[in-house]
N, C-alpha and C positions, 0 to 999 in steps of 0.2 A: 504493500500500500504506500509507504515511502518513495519509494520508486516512481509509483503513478501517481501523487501528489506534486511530484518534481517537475513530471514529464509536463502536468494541468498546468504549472505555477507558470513554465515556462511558454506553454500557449496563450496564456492570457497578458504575457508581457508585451505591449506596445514597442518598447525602445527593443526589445531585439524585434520584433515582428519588422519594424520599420527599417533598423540596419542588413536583416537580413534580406529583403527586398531592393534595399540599396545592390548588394551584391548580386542579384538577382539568382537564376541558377548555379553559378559559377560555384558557390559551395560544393555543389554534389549532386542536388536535390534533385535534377532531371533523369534521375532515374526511376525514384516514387512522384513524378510531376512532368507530365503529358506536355509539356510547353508552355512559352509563358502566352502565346496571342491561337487565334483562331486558324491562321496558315500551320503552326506545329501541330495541333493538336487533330485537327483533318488528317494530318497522316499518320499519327498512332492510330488512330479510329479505324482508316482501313487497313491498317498491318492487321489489328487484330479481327477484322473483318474478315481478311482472308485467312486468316485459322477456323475461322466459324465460331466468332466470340461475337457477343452484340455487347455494346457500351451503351453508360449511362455517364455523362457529362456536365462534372460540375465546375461554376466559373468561381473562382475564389476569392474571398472576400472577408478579411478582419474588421474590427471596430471603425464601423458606419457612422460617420459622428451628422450626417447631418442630410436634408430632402436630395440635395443634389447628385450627392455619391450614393443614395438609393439609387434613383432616375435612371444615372450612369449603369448601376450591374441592372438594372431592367433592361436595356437599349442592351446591353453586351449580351444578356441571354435570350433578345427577341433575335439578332444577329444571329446567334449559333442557333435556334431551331431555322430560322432561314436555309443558314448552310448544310443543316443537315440536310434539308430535303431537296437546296438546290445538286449537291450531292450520293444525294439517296441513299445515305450510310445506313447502316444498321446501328441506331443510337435514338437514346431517349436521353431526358434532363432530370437534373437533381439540383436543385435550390435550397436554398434557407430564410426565412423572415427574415431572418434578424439583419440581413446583407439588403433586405428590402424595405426597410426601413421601420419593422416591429416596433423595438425600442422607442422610434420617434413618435407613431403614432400610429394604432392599430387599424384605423379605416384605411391611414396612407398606404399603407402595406397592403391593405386586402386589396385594394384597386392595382396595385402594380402585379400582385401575382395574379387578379385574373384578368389582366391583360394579357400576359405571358400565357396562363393556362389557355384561353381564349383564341390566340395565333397556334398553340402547337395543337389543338383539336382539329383544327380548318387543315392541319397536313398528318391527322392521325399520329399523332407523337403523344406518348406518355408525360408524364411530368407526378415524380416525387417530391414531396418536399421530406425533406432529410430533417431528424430531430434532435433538438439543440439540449442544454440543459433543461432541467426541470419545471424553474421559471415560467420556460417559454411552450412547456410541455401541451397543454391544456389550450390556448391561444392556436396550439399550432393544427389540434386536432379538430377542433371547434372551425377553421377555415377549411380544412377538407372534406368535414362532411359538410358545408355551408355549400360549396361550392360542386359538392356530388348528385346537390340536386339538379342542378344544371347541367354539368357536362362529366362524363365519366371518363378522362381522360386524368385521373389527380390519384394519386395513393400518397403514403407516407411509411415511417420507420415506427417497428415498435422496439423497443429497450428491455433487453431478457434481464438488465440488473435491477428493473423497478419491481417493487412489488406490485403495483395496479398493471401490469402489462396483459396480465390475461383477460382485464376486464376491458382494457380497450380494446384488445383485437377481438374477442366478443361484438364489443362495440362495430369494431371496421369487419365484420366476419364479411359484407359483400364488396370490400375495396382489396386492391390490391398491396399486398404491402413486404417491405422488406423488415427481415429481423435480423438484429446487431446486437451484441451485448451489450454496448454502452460505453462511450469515452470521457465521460466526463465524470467527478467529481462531486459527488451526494452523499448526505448523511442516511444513517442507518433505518430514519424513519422513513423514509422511504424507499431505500434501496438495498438489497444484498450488497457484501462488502465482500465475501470472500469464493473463490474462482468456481469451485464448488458446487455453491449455488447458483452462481451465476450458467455454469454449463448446464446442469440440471434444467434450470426453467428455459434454457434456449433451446433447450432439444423440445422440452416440453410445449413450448411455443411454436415451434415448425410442425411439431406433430398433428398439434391440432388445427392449425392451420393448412397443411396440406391437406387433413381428412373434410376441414369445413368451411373453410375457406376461397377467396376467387381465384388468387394468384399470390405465390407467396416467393420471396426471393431470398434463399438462404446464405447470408452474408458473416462469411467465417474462414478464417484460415487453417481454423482448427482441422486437422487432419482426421482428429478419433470422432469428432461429431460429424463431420463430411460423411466418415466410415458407415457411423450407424445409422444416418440420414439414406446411404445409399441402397442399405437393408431395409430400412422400413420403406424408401419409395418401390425398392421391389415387391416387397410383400406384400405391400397392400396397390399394387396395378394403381400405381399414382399416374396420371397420363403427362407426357410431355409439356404439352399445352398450359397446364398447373403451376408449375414451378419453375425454376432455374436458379444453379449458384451462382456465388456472386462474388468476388472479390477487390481490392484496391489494384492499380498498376503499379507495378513494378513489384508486386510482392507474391512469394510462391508462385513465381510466374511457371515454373517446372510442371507443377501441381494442376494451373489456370490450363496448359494445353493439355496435359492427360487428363483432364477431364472432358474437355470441348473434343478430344479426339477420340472418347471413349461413348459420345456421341449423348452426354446430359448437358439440357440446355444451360449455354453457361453466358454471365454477365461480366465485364469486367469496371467499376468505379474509375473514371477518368479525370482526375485533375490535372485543372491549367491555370496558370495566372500567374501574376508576380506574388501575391501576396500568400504563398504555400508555408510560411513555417510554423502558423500555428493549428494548420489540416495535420502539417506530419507529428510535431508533438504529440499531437492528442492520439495518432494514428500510432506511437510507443506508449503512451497512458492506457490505451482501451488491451494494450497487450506487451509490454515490455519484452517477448520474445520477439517481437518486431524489430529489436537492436539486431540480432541475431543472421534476421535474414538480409539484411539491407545494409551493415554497418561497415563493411569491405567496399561496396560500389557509391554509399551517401559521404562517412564522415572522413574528410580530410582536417588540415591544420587548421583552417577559418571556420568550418563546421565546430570543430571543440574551441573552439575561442569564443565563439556565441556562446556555444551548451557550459561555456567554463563562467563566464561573464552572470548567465540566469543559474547559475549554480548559488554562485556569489549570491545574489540578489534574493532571492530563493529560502541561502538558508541566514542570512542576516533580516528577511522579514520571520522567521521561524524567534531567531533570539530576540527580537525587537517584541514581540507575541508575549514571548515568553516573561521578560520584562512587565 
């Protein structure tokens, strides 16, 4: 839990998010990070297009301080459904409120995603909205079924560490949704803390999701729950059509093609942007073996100079606390 306290403390930090953006990819990071504009990230899409992987493509985006930089990742993610379809990739979108302007003001934000929801229906494109902390938990569920009355192009994410997870996907039983474990940072009243339970209620959430669900997207690196996911989709004649796994790019990518080659529909999570270092921390928070697979091809000298700087920072607000 230390570990992913570190990995949170360091995603929520502004001055590295902002220096590290200064450097742009150059640390490493374009190996878990699809490009920084719309020209690079078109061609990871059809590389992994032509394995027979279908992407979901999300534009990145930290602390939104204010209407205009909302406005701005609107216009950047009506662009990219554009180009998907001027294209005709096999890719759908994954948004966040909070890059939409939630925080500033909740009407503002519904009107910019179903803008966005709005243009990717008119070319049959999906659109997730990916879920944030807890906060924004309820806010974010409360727009997708608002908006499912209208058009049925919208799902979201449920979170195997909360304890009300099963009561919303209950809830979303006729949307489509992906289930994550969870990378953020919550107290015990609402969430399992230890990996345990957490795997437990993810498997438990897939299950019943494939059994009752419309379309469920199992999003995991984990190899033992892929394993028994793959036994229960046999066993119980789950059809194609139902499901698909899903994973981040650049990670277990070995894994991402023996799947998609072993012919289960597989997704792969596309990020692009400048602003990637507080997607990839939390992307080591939600799983610290995450160091593991990516820590030869991401962290160089300027990579640990960042992570040594919010280390700093990190544990002198710990003693500052502690005081």
């Amino acid at each position: 839990m230390a570990l992913k306290d570190f990995f949170i403390a360091l995603s929520e930090n502004q001055f590295l998010n902002d220096n590290a953006k200064k450097y742009g990819l150059k640390l490493g990071a374009q190996t878990v990070v699809a490009g920084t504009n719309l020209d690079e990230v078109i061609i990871s899409i059809q590389k992994l297009n032509a394995q027979g992987i279908s992407c979901t493509v999300d534009h990145l985006g930290e602390f939104v301080q204010n209407e205009a930089e909302a406005i701005a990742a609107k216009e950047e993610i009506l662009r990219m459904i554009e180009v998907i379809h001027e294209h005709q990739l096999d890719a759908h979108i994954s948004l966040k409120p909070s890059q939409l302007g939630l925080d500033l003001n909740v009407d503002f934000c519904y009107q910019n995603i179903e803008e966005i929801v709005s243009c990717a229906q008119q070319y049959k494109l999906f659109v997730n909205f990916d879920m944030e902390n807890y906060e924004r938990l309820q806010v974010t569920l409360d727009f997708v079924l608002q908006l499912s009355k209208t058009y049925d192009n919208v799902g979201t994410v449920i979170q195997a560490y909360l304890h009300r997870a099963m009561d919303d996907l209950e809830t979303l039983k006729n949307t489509r949704v992906r289930i994550v474990k969870g990378a953020y940072k919550e107290p015990e009243t609402v969430a399992f803390q230890t990996k345990g339970e957490i795997d437990a209620n993810f498997i438990r959430l897939a299950e019943y999701h494939l059994l009752n669900g419309k379309f469920t997207s199992i999003a995991t690196h984990d190899h033992r729950i892929i394993a028994h996911l793959q036994t229960f989709i046999r066993e119980q004649a789950i059809a194609k059509e139902k499901y698909e796994f899903q994973m981040l790019y650049g990670f277990r990518t070995d894994l991402q093609k023996s799947l998609a080659d072993e012919g289960y529909p597989f997704c792969t999570y596309i990020p692009y942007g400048e602003d990637w270092y507080g997607y990839f921390m939390r992307r080591l928070a939600e799983r610290p073996q995450n160091i593991n697979l990516v820590a030869k091809q991401v962290f160089n000298k300027k990579t640990n100079t960042l992570i040594g700087i919010g280390a700093a920072a990190f544990l002198l607000g710990r003693l500052t606390k502690k005081k």
